[in-house]
N, C-alpha and C positions, 0 to 999 in steps of 0.2 A: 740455404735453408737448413734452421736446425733441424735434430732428430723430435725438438718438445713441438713443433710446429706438424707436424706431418704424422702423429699419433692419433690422426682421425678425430681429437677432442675441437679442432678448429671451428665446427658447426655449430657449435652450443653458445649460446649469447652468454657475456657474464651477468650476474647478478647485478639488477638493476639499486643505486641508492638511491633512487628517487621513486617515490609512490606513484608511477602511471598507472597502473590496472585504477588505483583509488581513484585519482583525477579522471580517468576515460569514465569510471562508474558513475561519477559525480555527475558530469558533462551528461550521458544517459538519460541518470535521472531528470535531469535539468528538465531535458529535452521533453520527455512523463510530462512531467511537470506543468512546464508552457502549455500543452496539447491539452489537457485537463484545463488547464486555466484559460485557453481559449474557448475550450466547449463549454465551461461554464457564464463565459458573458456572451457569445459569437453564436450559440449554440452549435451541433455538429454539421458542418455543412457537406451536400451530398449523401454518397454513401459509408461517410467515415462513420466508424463505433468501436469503442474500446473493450478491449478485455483487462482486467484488472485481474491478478492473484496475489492475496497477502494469506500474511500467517494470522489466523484466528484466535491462536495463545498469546499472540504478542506482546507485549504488557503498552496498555494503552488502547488496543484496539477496542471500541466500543459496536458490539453487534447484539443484537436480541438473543436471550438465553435459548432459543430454540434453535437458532441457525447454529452456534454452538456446539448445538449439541449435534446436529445435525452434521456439522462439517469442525471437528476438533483441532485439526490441525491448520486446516487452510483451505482455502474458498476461491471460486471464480466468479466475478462478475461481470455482468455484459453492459454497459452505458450504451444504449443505443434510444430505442423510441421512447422507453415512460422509464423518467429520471425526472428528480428534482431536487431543487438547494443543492445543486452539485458546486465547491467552494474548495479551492486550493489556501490554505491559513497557515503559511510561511513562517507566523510567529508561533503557532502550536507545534508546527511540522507536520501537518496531517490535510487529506484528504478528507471531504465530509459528502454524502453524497443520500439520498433519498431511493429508495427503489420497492416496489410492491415484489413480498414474495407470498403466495401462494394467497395472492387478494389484500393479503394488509399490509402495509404501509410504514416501513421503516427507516431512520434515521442509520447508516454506517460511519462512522469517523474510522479511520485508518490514518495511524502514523508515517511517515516517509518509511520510515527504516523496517516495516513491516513487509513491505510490497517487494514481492520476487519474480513479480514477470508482469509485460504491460504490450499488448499488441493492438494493434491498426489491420485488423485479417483485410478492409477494402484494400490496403495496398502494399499487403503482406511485409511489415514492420511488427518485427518483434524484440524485445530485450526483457534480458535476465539480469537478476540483481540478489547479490551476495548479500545474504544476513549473518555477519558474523555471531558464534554464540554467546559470546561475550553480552553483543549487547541482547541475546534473549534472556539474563542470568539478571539484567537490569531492571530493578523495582520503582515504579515512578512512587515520588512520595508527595504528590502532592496530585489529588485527584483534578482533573480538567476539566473545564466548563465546556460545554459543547451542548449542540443541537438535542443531542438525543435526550439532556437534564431537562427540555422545554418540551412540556406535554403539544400536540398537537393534532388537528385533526389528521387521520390520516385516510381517509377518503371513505371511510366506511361510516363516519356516522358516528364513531367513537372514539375518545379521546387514547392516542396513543398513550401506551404504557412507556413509562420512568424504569431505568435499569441502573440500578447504583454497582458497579465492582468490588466496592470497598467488600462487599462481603464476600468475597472469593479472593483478596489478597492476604497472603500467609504473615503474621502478625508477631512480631519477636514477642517471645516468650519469658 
């Protein structure tokens, strides 16, 4: 045995070139993913209900200007009893999901890459997920069509309100 072997650095893995943290993250999501897309045609069977956490700055998340402001950073939500048009859309990358908050009736879209944590408390499954800031630095330039641009009733009698972002996106000068 040499002396460079036995200098105690033996424990330490070397530096991986292959992306596994990315691929295991990826495979995670996936897994999000399916679970949401199951509950949304299967509905939730039993006692499963998810928690969902994304970032409310995200660029692309679409939430009512009150929850915003309400929660600036980042938000929880619980899919469990009163949800609707709950939709996993593979080609936007986003999650889209219905939920009443405080009696009215709201449309959420959430991007993939916004969501930082997603748990199953009935069967204590939880994952975390890296938001690089790279891509928080990233300006969508073409505004999304989504649920929330279609007025609808949202249970009260009233037609839900239309929220455009364009007027909160910073605008080269």
């Amino acid at each position: 045995m040499s002396d460079d072997q036995g200098d105690g650095m033996d424990h330490e893995l070397p530096e991986s070139l292959l992306p596994y943290d990315e691929w295991v993250e990826d495979a995670y999501r996936e897994v999000m993913l399916r679970a949401i897309d199951y509950a949304s045609t299967e509905g939730l069977p039993g006692e499963h209900h998810f928690y969902l956490t994304f970032l409310t700055d995200y660029p692309g998340v679409i939430i009512p200007d009150r929850l915003r402001a309400q929660y600036p950073h980042d938000m929880t939500i619980v899919i469990q009893h009163q949800f609707w048009d709950l939709k996993v859309d593979r080609e936007a990358l986003t999650v889209s999901v219905g939920l009443s908050f405080g009696g009215i009736g709201s449309i959420l879209v959430i991007p993939f890459a916004a969501i930082t944590a997603f748990a199953d408390p009935h069967i204590r499954m939880a994952l975390r997920f890296t938001v690089e800031p790279a891509e928080m630095a990233t300006e969508v330039d073409e505004p999304m069509t989504t649920p929330a641009e279609t007025p609808k009733e949202n249970g009260t009698g009233e037609e839900g309100q239309v929220v455009s972002l364009d007027a909160f996106r910073k605008r080269p000068q």
